[in-house]
VMD Tcl script that draws the C-alpha trace (Angstrom):
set ca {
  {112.26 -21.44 208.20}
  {115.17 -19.28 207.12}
  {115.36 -19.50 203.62}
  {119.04 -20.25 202.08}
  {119.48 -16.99 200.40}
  {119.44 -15.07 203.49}
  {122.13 -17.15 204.82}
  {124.17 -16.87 201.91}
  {123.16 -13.19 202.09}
  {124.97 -12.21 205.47}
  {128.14 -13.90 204.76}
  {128.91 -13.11 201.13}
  {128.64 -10.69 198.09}
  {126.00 -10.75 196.12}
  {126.42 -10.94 192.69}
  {124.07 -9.22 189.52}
  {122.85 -11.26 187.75}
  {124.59 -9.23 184.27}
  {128.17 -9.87 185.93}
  {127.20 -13.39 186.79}
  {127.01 -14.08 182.93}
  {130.18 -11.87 182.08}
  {132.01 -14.57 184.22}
  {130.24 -17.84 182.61}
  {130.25 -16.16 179.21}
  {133.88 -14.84 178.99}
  {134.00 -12.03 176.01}
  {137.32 -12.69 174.49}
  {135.47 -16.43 172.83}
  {132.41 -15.02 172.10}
  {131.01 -13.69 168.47}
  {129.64 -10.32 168.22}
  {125.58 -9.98 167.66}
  {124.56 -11.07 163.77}
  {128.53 -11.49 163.12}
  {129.90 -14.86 161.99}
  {133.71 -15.45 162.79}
  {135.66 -18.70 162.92}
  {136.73 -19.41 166.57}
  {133.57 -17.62 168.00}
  {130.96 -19.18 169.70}
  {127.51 -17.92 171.61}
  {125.93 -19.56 175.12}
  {122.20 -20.77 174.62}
  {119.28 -19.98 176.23}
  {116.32 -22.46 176.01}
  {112.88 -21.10 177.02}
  {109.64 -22.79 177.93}
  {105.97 -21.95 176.66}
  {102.82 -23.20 178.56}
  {101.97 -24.98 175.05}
  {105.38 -27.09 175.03}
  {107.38 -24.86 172.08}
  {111.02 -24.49 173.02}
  {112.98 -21.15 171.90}
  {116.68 -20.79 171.70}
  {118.20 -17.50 172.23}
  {121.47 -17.32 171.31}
  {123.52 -15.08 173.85}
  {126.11 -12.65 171.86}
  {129.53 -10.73 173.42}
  {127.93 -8.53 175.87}
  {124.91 -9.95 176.50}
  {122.37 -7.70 175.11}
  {119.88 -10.53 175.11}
  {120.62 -11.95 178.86}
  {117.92 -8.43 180.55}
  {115.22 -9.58 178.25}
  {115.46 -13.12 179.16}
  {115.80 -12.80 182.57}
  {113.18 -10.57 183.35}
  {110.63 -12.81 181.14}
  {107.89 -14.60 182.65}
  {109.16 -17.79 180.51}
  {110.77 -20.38 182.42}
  {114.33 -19.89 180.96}
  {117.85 -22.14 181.86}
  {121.20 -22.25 180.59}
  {124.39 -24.19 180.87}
  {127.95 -22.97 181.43}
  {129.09 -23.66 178.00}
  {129.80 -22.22 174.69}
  {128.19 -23.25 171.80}
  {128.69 -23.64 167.96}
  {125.18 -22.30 166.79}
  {121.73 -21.93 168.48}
  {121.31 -25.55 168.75}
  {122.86 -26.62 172.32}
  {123.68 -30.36 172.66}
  {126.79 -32.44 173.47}
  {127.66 -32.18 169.54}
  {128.17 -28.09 169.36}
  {129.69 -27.49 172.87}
  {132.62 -26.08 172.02}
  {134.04 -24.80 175.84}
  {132.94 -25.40 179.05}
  {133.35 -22.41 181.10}
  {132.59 -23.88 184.64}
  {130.91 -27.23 186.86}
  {127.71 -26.32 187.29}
  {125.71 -28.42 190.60}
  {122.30 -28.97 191.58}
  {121.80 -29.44 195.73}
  {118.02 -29.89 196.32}
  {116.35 -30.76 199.78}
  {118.69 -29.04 202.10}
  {118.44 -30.58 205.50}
  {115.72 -29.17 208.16}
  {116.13 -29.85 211.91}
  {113.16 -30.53 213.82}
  {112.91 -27.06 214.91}
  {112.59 -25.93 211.27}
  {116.38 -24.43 211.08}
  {117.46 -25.26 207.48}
  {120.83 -26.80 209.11}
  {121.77 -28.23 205.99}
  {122.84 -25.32 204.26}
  {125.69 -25.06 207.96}
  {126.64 -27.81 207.15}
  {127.07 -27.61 203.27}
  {129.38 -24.40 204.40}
  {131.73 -25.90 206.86}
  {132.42 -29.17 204.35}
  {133.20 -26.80 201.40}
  {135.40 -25.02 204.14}
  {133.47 -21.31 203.44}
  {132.93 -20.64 207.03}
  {135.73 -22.65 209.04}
  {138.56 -24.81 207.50}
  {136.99 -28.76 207.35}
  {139.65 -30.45 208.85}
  {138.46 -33.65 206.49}
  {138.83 -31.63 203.52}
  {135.44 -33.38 201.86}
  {134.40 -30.78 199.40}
  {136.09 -28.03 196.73}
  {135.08 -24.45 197.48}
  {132.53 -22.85 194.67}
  {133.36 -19.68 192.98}
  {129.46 -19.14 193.68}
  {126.85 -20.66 195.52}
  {122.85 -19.98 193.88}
  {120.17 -20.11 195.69}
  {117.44 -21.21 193.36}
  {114.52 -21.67 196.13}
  {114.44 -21.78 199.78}
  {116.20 -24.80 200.20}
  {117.72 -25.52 196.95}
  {121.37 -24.61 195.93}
  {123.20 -24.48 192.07}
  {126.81 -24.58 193.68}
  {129.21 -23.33 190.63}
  {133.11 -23.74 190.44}
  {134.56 -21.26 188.05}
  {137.16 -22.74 185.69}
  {140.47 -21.02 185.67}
  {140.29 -21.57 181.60}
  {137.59 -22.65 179.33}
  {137.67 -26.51 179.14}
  {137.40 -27.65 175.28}
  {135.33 -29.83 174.63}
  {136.50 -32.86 172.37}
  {134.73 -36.14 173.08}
  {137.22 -37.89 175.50}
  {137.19 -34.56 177.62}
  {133.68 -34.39 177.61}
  {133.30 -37.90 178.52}
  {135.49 -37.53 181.13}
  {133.73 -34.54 182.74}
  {130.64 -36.70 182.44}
  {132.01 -39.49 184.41}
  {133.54 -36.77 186.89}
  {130.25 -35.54 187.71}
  {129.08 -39.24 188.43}
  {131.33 -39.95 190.99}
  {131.26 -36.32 192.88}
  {127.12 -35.67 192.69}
  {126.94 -38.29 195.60}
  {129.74 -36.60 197.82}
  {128.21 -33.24 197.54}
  {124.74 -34.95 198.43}
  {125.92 -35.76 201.80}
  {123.41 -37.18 204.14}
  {124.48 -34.31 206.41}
  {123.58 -31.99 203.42}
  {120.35 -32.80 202.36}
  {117.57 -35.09 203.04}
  {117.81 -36.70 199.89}
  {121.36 -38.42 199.98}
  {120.04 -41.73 199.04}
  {118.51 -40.31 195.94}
  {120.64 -37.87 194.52}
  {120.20 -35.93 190.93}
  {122.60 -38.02 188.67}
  {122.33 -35.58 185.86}
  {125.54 -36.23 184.49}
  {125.55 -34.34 181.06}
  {128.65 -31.81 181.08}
  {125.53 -28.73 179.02}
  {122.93 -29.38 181.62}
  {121.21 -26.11 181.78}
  {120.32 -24.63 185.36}
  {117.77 -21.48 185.82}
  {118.87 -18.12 184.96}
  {120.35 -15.99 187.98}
  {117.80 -13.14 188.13}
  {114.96 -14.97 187.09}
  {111.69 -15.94 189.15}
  {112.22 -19.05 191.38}
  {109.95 -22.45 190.99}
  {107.18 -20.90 192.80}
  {107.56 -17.63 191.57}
  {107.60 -16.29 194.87}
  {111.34 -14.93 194.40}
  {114.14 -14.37 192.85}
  {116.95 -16.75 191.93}
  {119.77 -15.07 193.50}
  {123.82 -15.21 193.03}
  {126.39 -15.11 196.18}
  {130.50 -15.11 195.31}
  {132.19 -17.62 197.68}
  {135.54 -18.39 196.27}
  {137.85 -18.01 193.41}
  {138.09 -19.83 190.13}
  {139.16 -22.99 190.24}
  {141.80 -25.76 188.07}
  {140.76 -28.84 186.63}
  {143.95 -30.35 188.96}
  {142.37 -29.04 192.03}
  {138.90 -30.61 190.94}
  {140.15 -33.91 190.26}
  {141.30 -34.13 193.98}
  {137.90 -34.38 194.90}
  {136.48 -37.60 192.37}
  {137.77 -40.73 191.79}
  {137.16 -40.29 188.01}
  {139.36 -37.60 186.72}
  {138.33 -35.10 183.84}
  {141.33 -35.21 181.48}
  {142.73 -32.79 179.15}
  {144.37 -34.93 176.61}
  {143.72 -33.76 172.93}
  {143.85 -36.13 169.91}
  {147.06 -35.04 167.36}
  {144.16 -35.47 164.30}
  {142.20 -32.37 163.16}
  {138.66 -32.94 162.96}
  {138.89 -32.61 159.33}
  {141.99 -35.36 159.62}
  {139.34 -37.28 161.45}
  {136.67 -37.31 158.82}
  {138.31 -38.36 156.10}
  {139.92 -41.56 158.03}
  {136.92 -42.50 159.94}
  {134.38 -41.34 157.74}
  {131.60 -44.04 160.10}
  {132.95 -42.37 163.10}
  {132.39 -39.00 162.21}
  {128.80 -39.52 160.97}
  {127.50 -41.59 164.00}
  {129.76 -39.23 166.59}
  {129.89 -35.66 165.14}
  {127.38 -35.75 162.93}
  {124.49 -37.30 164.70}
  {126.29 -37.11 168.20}
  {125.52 -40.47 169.47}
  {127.83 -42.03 172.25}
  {130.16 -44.79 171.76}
  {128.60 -48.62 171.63}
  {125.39 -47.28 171.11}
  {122.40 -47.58 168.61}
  {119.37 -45.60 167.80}
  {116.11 -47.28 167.92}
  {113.05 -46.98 165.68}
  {110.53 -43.95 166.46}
  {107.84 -46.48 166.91}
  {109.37 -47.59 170.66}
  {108.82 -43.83 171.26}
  {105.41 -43.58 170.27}
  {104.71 -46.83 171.62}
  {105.80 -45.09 175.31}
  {103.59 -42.07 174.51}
  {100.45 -43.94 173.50}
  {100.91 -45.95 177.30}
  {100.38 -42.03 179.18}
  {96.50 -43.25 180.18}
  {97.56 -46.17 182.13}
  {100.01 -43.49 184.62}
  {98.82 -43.22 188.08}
  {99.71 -40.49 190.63}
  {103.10 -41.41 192.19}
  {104.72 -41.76 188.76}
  {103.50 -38.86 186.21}
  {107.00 -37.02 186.58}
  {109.23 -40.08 186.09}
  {107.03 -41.06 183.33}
  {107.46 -37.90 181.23}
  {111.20 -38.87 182.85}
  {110.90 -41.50 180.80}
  {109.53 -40.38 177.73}
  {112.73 -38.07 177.45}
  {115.06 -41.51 177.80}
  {112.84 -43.13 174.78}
  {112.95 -39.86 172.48}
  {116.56 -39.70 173.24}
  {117.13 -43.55 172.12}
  {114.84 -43.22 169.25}
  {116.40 -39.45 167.92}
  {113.51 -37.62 168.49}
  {113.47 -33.84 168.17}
  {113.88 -31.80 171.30}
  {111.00 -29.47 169.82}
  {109.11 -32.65 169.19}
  {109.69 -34.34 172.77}
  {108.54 -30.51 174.20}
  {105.08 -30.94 172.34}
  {104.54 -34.32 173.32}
  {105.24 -33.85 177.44}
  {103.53 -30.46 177.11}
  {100.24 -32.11 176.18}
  {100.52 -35.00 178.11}
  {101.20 -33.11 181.03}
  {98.17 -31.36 181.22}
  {96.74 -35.01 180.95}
  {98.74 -35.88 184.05}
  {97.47 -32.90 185.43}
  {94.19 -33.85 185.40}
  {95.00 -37.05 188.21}
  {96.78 -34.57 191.05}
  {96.13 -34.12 193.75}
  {94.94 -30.32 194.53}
  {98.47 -29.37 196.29}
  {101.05 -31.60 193.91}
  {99.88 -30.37 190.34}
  {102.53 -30.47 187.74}
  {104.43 -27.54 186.58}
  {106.66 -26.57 184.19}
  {109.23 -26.46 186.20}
  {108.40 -30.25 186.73}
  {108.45 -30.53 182.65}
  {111.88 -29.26 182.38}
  {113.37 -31.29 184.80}
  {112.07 -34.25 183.25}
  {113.12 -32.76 179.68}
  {116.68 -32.99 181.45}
  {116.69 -36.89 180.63}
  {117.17 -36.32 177.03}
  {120.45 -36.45 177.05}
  {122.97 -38.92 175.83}
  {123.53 -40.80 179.44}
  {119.99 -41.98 179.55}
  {120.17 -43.34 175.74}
  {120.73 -46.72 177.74}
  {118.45 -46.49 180.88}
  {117.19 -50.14 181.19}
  {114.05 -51.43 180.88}
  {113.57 -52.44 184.02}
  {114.49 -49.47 185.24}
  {112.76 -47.32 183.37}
  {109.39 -49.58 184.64}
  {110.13 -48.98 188.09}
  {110.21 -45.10 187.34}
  {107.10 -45.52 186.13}
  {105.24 -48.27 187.25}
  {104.00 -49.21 184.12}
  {105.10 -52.69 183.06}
  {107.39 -53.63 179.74}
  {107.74 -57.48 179.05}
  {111.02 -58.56 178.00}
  {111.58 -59.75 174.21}
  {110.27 -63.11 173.63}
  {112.83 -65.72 174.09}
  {110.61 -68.77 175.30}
  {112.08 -68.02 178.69}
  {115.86 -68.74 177.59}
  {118.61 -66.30 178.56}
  {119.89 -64.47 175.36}
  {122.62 -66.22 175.53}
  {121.23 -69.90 175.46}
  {118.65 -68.54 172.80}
  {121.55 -67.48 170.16}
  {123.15 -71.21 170.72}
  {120.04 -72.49 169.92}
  {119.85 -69.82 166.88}
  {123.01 -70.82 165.43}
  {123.00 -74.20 165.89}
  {119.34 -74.35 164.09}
  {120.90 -72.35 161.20}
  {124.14 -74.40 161.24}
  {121.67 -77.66 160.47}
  {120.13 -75.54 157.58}
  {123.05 -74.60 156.09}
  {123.70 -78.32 155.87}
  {120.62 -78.69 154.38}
  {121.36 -76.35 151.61}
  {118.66 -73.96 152.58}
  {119.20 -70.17 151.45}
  {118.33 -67.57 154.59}
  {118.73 -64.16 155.71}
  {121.58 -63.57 158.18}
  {120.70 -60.48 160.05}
  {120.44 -57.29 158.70}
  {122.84 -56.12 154.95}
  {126.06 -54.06 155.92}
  {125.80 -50.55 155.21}
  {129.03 -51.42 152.39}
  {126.30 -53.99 150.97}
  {123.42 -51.42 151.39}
  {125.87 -48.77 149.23}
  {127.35 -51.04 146.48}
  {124.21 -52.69 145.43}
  {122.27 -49.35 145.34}
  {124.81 -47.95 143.63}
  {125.11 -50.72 140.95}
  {121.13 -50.31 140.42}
  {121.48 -46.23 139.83}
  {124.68 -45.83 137.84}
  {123.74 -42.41 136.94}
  {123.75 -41.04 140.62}
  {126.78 -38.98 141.82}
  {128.01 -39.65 145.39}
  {125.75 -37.14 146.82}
  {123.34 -37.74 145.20}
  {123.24 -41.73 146.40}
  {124.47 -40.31 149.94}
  {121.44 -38.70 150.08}
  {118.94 -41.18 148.52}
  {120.39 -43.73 151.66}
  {120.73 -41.45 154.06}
  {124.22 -41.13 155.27}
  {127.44 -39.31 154.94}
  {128.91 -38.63 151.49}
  {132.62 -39.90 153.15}
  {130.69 -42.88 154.04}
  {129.82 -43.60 150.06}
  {133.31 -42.29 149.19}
  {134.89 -45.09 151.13}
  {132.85 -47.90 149.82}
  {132.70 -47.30 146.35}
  {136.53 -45.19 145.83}
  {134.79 -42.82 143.61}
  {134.73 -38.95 144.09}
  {132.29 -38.09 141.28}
  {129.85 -34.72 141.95}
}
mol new
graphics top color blue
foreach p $ca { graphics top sphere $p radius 0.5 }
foreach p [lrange $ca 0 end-1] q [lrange $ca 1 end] { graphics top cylinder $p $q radius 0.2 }
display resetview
């Protein structure tokens, strides 16, 4: 089989791997090496040891750090994005610089003539005009492995990202992953990579491949793109609109907002659950068979991501449990750690709410449902409140669900008079604007 990159190789430029970056990573937003400057921001690169640690590396204006990294035997990936601080994440993305793809499985022919990367070129209109139009053309096309792809469309300007715009990109990407995973594409159109999240990190350019048997390699196709000329192409648009408020505006009226959105970046309509569900998952690794080790570390990520877990934690945890797994494969499918940071990918905020029952189809482990003595949840809270309708009647005294954070605040504060507003913030475990509002007091 002809192997993508050569393809690529004999119709376009290749790229170095150093100017790659210099594109993705555009100088002028960018803070110098060891200098702090408001306005400045850094790209991340997250590492992989064989014993689960994670390291950041925080890329500087130009990229002394990017050689190092990329010639490392560490299995290393970043996203197109600028960050706010080592720490990646939804919550310190600052700009996104470009649409970054994964295209896995490219189509074989019988013959062995990898005819899905033809075809991927004709719809995207690099080798002859597609008269149907189907796909954008990529600023570059990476070939990552033989028959994978990272197809990347240059933005024409950094994309900021406030929430709405980055939930917009998110539902962009959900809408256009299953056009560019065309059954004529690849062989795996009917189960294409829904990874959604606007800072999902791809393999460095330059780097080793999967199977370390070469290198990931970088081919310019096109020019930069516009956000107006992407949105052609999904039926959910990626917006631009920008809210009139400051952030600091922001915090002060919606002090609950900005603690549960900014501050501990959880999505809208959303809760966090307690760390025992996660450990709960965890303890349940010896019951895996083969068939279902990757989706359950999969898995695991979803649960550490609904619970709050650490990333560095999560890392540790799939790290030693996949040299568990390990121990089950077969002698050609073992489990590498390329497998462990795809998996990692699901800790993100999209698969906060991956159902139960999906999440025991993944892994073929089953999860009862919460005990309802077989009503539907809606029949059981009838029968809830109409049982504590007849005690109220009765003049019985009984908890009604959990206290309201104002309750939670006032009463703590009435039983510690001497502590200032940070001090109680602190002692219960949320924002100090969040005590401010309750209790109208502005005490140090």
């Amino acid at each position: 089989m002809k192997p993508a990159c050569e393809t690529l190789s004999e119709l376009f430029p290749e790229l170095d791997p150093l100017d790659y970056y210099r594109e993705i990573f555009p100088a002028q937003l960018m803070e110098d090496e060891g200098v702090f400057e408001t306005g400045k921001y850094c790209g991340v690169v997250i590492s992989l040891k064989e014993d689960g640690r994670v390291r950041r590396t925080q890329v500087t204006k130009g990229l002394p750090q990017m050689n190092n990294l990329i010639n490392s035997n560490e299995f290393s990936m970043t996203a197109p994005v600028l960050f706010a601080g080592r720490h990646g994440g939804n919550k310190n993305a600052r700009f996104l610089t470009a649409l970054e793809f994964d295209l896995d499985f490219l189509r074989l022919k019988k013959d062995g003539e990898l005819q899905g990367i033809h075809d991927f070129l004709y719809q995207t209109s690099l080798t002859s005009v597609d008269p149907f139009n189907r796909l954008p053309k990529p600023t570059y096309v990476i070939a990552s492995s033989e028959r994978n792809l990272h197809v990347v469309y240059l933005l024409d300007k950094p994309l900021p990202m406030y929430p709405k715009i980055l939930d917009s990109v998110r539902n962009f990407r959900r809408s256009f992953i299953p056009k560019l995973w065309d059954s004529w594409i690849t062989e795996a159109h009917n189960k294409p990579q829904f990874e959604t999240s606007p800072v999902q990190a791809f393999r460095l350019v330059g780097s080793k491949t999967k199977h370390g048997n070469c290198i990931v390699r970088c081919f310019a196709t096109g020019e930069r793109v516009s956000i107006d000329y992407m949105n052609q192409y999904s039926s959910n648009k990626i917006t631009t609109f920008k809210s009139t408020l400051t952030l600091k505006e922001a915090k002060e009226l919606y002090p609950e907002w900005y603690e549960n959105r900014i501050e501990r970046g959880l999505p809208r309509h959303t809760w966090q659950a307690h760390e025992g569900l996660y450990e709960w998952w965890v303890n349940r690794m010896p019951e895996v068979r083969v068939g279902h080790r990757y989706h359950y570390l999969l898995c695991m990520a979803a649960y550490a991501q609904k619970c709050g877990i650490s990333e560095e934690r999560l890392a540790k945890d799939m790290a030693f449990c996949r040299k568990e797994l390990d121990k089950l494969s077969p002698p050609d499918n073992h489990l590498t750690m390329a497998d462990l940071a795809k998996a990692m990918q699901a800790h993100k905020e999209r698969y906060r709410t991956l159902p139960r029952e999906k999440i025991s189809e993944l892994s073929g482990l089953e999860i009862n449902p919460a005990e309802r003595n077989g009503r539907k949840q809606s029949v059981h809270m009838k029968y809830l409140n109409g049982t504590n309708a007849v005690r109220r009647s009765l003049g019985e005294e009984f908890a009604t669900g959990a206290p309201t954070k104002e309750k939670l605040i006032k009463d703590f504060a009435a039983q510690h008079p001497e502590m200032s507003n940070r001090q109680l913030a602190m002692a219960l475990g949320v924002s100090r604007n969040t005590v401010n509002k309750w209790l109208k007091r502005h005490t140090e």
